[in-house]
C-alpha positions as CSV (number, residue, x, y, z in Angstrom):
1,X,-87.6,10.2,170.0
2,X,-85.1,7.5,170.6
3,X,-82.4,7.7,173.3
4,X,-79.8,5.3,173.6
5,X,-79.0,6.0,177.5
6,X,-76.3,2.7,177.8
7,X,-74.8,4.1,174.7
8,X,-70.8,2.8,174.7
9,X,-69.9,5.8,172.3
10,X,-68.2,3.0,170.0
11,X,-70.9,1.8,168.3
12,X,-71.4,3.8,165.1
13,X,-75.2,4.9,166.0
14,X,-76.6,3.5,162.2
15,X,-76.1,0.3,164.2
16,X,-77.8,0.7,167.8
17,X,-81.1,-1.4,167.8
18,X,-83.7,0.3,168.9
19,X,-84.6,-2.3,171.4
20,X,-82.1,-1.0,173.6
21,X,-82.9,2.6,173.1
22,X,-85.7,4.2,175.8
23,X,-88.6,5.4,173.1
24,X,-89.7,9.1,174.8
25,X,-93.2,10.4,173.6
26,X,-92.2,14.4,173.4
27,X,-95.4,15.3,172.1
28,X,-96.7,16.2,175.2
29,X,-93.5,16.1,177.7
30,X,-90.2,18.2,176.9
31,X,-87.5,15.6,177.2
32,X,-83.8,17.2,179.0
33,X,-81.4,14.3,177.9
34,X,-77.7,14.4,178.0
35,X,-77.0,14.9,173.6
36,X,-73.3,13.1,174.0
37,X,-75.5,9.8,174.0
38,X,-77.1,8.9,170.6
39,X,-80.6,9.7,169.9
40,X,-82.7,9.9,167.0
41,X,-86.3,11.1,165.8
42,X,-88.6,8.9,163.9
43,X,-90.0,10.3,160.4
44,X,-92.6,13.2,160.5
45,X,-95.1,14.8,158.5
46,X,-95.4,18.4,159.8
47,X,-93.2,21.3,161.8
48,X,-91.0,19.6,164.1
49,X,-88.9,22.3,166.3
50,X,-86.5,21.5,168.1
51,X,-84.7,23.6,171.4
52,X,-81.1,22.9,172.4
53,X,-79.4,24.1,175.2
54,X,-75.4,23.4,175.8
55,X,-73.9,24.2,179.1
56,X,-70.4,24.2,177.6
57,X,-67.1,24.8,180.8
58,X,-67.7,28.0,182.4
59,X,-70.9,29.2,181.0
60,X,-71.1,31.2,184.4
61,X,-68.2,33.7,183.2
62,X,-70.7,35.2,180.3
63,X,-71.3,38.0,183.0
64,X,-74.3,39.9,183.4
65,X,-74.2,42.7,180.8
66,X,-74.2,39.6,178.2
67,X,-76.8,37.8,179.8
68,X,-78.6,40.7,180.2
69,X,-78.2,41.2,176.4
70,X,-78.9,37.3,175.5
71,X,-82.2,37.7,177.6
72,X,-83.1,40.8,176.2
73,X,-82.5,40.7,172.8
74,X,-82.4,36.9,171.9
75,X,-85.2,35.9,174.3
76,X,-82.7,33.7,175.9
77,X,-84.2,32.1,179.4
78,X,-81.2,32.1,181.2
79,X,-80.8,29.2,183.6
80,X,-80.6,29.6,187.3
81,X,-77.2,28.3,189.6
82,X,-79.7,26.1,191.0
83,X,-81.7,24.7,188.0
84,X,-77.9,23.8,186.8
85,X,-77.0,22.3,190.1
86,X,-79.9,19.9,189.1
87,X,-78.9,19.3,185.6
88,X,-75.6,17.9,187.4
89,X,-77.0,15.4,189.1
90,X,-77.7,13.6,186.4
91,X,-76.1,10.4,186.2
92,X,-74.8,8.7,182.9
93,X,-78.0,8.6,180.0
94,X,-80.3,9.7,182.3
95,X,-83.3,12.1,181.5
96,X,-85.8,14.2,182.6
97,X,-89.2,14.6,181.0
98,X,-91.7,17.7,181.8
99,X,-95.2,17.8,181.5
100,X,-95.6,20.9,178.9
């Protein structure tokens, strides 16, 4: 996957080189990325799945009967306050990869 983490948001992304992209090998590392920066996957032969998560302005008001149901019935892992606290810190194009 490419990520373009000094992305000015002017650019139309058809015409970001890839030399100033950050290259991240997801195969084995889940990659947490801030998707208002551009980004793009290289061609693939095969299954290629892909997980989003948005944490759109008050996601905290769902309330608990409806994250209950999201958990229960979507198999929604809902985040923790503290798991978004750390999302937060995040500064500008940065990104997190996990060893899966």
């Amino acid at each position: 996957m490419w990520y373009w983490d000094k992305d000015d948001k002017k650019t139309k992304p058809e015409l970001l080189e890839k030399k100033t992209a950050q290259k991240l090998n997801i195969k084995k590392a889940t990659a947490i990325f801030d998707g208002n920066f551009a980004h793009c996957v290289e061609k693939f032969d095969g299954e290629r799945i892909s997980v989003v998560f948005f944490s759109a302005r008050n996601h905290n008001k769902v309330g608990p009967a409806n994250i209950k149901w999201l958990k229960s019935h979507c198999g929604f892992a809902w985040p923790s306050d503290k798991a978004m606290a750390k999302l937060r810190t995040f500064a500008h194009g940065q990104f997190l990869a996990t060893q899966r």
